[in-house]
C-alpha positions in Angstrom: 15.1 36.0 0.3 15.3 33.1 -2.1 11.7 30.6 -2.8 12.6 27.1 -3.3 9.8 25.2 -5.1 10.3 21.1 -5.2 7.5 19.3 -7.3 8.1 15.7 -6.7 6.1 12.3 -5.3 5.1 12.2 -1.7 3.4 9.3 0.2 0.9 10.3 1.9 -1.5 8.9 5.2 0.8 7.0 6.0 -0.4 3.9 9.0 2.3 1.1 10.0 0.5 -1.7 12.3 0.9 -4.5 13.3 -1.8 -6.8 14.2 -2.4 -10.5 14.9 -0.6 -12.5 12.0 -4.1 -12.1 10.3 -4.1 -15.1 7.9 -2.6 -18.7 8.4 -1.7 -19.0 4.6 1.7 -18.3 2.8 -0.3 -16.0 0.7 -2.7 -13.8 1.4 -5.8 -12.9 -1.1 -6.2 -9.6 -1.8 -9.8 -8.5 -1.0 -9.1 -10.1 2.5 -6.1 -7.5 2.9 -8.8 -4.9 1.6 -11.5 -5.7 3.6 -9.7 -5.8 6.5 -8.3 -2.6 6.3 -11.7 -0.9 5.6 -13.7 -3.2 8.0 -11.3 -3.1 11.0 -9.1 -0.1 11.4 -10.6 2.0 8.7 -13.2 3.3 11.2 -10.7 2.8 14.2 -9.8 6.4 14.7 -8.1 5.7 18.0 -6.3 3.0 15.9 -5.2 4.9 13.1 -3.4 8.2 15.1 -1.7 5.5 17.5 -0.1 4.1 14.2 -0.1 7.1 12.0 4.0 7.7 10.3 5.5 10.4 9.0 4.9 11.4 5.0 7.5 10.3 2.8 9.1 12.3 -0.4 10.5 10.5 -3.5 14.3 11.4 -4.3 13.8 12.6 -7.8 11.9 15.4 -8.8 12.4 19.4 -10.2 13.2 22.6 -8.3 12.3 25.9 -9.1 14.4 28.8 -8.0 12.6 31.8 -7.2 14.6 35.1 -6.6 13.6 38.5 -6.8 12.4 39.1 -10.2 14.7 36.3 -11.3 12.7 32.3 -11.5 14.2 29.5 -13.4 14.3 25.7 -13.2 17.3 24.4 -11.9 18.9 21.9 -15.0 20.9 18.9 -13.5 23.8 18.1 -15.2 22.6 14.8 -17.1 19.0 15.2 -16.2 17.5 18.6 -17.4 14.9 19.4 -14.8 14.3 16.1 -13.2 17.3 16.2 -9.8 18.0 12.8 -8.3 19.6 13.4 -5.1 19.9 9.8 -4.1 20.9 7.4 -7.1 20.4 3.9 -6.3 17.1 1.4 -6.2 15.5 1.9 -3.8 12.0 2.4 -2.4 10.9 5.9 -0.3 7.7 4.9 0.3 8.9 1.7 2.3 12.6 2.5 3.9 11.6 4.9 6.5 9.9 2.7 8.0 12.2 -0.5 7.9 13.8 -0.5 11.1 10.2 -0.8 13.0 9.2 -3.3 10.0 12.3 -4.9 11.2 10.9 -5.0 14.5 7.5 -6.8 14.1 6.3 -10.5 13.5 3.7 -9.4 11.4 3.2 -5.2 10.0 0.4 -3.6 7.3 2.3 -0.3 5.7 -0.8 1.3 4.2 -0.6 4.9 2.3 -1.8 6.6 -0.2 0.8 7.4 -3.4 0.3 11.1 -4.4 1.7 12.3 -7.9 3.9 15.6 -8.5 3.3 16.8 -5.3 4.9 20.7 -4.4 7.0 22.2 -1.7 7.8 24.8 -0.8 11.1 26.4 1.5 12.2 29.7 1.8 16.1 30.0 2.2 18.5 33.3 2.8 20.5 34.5 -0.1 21.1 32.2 -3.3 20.7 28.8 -4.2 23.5 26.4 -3.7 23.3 22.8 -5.1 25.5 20.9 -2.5 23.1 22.1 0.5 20.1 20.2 -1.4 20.2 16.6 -0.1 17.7 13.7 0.6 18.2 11.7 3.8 17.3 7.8 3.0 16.1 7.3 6.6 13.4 9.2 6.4 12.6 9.7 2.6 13.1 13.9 3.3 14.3 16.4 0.6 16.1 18.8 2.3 17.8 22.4 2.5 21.0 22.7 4.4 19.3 20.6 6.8 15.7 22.2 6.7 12.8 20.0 5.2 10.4 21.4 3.0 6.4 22.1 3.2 4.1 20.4 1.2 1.6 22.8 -0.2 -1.7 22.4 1.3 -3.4 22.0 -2.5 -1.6 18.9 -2.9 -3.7 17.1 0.0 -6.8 18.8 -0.2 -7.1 17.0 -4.0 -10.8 14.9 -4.1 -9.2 11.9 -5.9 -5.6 10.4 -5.1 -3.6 10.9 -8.4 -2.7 7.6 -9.7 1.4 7.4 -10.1 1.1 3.7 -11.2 -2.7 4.0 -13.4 -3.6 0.0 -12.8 -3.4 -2.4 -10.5 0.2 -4.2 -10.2 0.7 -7.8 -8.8 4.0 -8.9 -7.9 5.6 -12.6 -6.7 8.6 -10.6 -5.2 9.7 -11.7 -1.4 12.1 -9.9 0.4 11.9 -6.3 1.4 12.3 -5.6 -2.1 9.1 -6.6 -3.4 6.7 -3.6 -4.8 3.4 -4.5 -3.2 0.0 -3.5 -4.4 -0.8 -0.6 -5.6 -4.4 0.5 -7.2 -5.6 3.9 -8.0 -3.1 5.9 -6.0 -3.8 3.7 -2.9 -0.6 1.3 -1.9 -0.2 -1.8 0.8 2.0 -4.2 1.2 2.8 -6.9 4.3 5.5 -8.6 6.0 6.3 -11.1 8.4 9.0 -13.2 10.3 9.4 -16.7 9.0 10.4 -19.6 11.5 14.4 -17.9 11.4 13.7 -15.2 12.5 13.6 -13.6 9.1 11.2 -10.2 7.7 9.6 -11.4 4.5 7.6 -9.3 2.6 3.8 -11.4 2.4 2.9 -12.7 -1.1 -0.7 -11.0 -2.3 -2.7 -12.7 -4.5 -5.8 -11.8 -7.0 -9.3 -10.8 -5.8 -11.8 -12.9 -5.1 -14.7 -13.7 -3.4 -17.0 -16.1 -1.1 -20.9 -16.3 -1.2 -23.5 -17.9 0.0 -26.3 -20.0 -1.8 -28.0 -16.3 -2.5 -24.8 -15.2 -4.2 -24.1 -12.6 -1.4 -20.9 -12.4 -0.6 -19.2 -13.6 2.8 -16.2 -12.2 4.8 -14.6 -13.2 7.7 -15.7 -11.9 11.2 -11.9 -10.2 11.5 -10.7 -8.8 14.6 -7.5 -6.9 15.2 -6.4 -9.3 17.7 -6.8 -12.6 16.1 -5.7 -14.4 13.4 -7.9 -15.4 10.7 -8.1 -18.8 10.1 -9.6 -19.8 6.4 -12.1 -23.2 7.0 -12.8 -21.4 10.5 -15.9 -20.8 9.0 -17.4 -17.9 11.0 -18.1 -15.2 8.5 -20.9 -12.5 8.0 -23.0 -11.4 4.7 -21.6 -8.0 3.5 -23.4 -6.1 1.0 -20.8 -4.3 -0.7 -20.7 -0.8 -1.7 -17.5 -0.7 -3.6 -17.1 -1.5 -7.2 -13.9 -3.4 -6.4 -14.2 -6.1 -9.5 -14.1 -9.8 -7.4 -13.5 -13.4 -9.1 -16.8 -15.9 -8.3 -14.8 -18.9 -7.0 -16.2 -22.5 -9.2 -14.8 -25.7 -9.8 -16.0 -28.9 -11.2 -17.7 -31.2 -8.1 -18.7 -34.9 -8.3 -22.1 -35.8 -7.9 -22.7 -38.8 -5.9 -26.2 -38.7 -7.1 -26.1 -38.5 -11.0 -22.5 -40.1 -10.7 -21.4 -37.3 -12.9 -19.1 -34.7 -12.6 -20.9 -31.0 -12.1 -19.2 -28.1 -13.9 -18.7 -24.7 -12.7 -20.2 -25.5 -9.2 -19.8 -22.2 -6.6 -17.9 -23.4 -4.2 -17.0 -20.3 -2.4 -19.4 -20.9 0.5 -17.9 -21.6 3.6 -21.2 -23.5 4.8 -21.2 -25.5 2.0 -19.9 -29.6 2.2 -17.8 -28.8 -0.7 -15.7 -25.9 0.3 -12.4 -27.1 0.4 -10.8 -23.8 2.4 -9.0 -22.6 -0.3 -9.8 -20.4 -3.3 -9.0 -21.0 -6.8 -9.1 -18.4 -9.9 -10.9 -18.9 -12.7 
């Protein structure tokens, strides 16, 4: 009896859904994305094992051979320890689940981006090379056809392990595109344009709406209907997160002092002078 051990990237938690086209914009801020998620189907158990996918594994990574009283890492020609079984560009964490992207008018991939995860398979006689492959389809290292089990360890950690360490923005379209990812936590969004066609939704930066008390204001969202940005119907939230947001200002003409006011919150739905938009500082 032979131990295979592969220690390699895994996404994890994986939810694909697909709810009303959420936001009327070509972009799409990011603490809206957030909140939604943590607002509406965050709590939605029901919800989340009705949309719940399969894990994915990362092509590269290193195998330990375990056999008898013999254990060594396997050496890649090329590589050392680090194996890629599939060599091209491409993204595990977002191809098994293209055909069903494929599918939708408008789909959240949410998951969580675990680092150096382990696995583990047990095989009959010795280790052969050829019979370790990866099937694109469904981001799966496998053994002459068996898959591998992830250690239980690996899930049970109390904090995600960051593979990307910060936050990363990206202007990418197409199915290409890397998403957002923060803190081992990743989430990304497409949706067919008026051809027909999946494009991946642009994200932009945080920010925020408040009211005159400087509390901030979110959207009423619903899974079921899109949001709609000078709808105005929002709610106070008192946030509990330390997720950093950008105070949304500009510079507003006073009819009164005939001047121009600098650095006015405009971020107030409720307010004459919101505008339905939200511009960085």
């Amino acid at each position: 009896m032979t131990t295979l051990i592969w220690e390699g990237d895994l996404f994890h938690d994986v939810n694909l859904i697909s709810p009303a086209k959420f936001w009327m914009g070509a972009s799409i801020p990011l603490d809206m994305f957030s909140d939604f998620w943590e607002i509406v189907v965050e709590p939605d158990e029901e919800l989340k094992k009705k949309t719940k996918k399969r894990d994915a594994m990362k092509q590269q990574g290193i195998l330990k051979v375990i056999s008898g009283d013999k254990e060594y890492f396997y050496e890649d020609e090329g590589h050392g320890r680090t194996l890629d079984l599939y060599p091209r560009i491409g993204r595990y964490y977002i191809e098994p689940y293209d055909e069903e992207i494929d599918s939708l008018d408008f789909s959240i991939l949410h998951g969580y981006l675990l680092g150096h995860c382990h696995f583990k398979l047990e095989i009959d006689g010795e280790f052969e090379r050829e019979k370790l492959t990866f099937d694109p389809k469904t981001s799966t290292v496998l053994y002459d056809g068996k898959e591998f089990e992830v250690m239980p360890y690996c899930l049970e950690q109390e904090k995600w392990e960051s593979i990307t360490g910060s936050e990363t923005l990206n202007s990418y379209t197409g199915r290409s595109g890397s998403g957002y990812f923060h803190d081992g936590r990743y989430f990304n969004a497409w949706k067919k344009n008026k051809n027909g066609e999946v494009k991946q939704v642009n994200m932009k930066d945080y920010c925020a709406f408040l009211d005159k008390d400087e509390n901030e204001l979110v959207p009423n969202y619903g899974f079921d209907k899109t949001i709609q940005p000078n709808a105005k119907k929002y709610q106070t939230l008192f946030r509990k997160d330390t997720v950093k947001r950008r105070i949304v200002t500009d510079s507003i003409w006073n009819y009164s002092t005939r001047d121009l006011d600098h650095d006015v919150i405009i971020s107030d739905p409720s307010l004459d002078s919101f505008q339905g938009t939200r511009k960085r500082l």
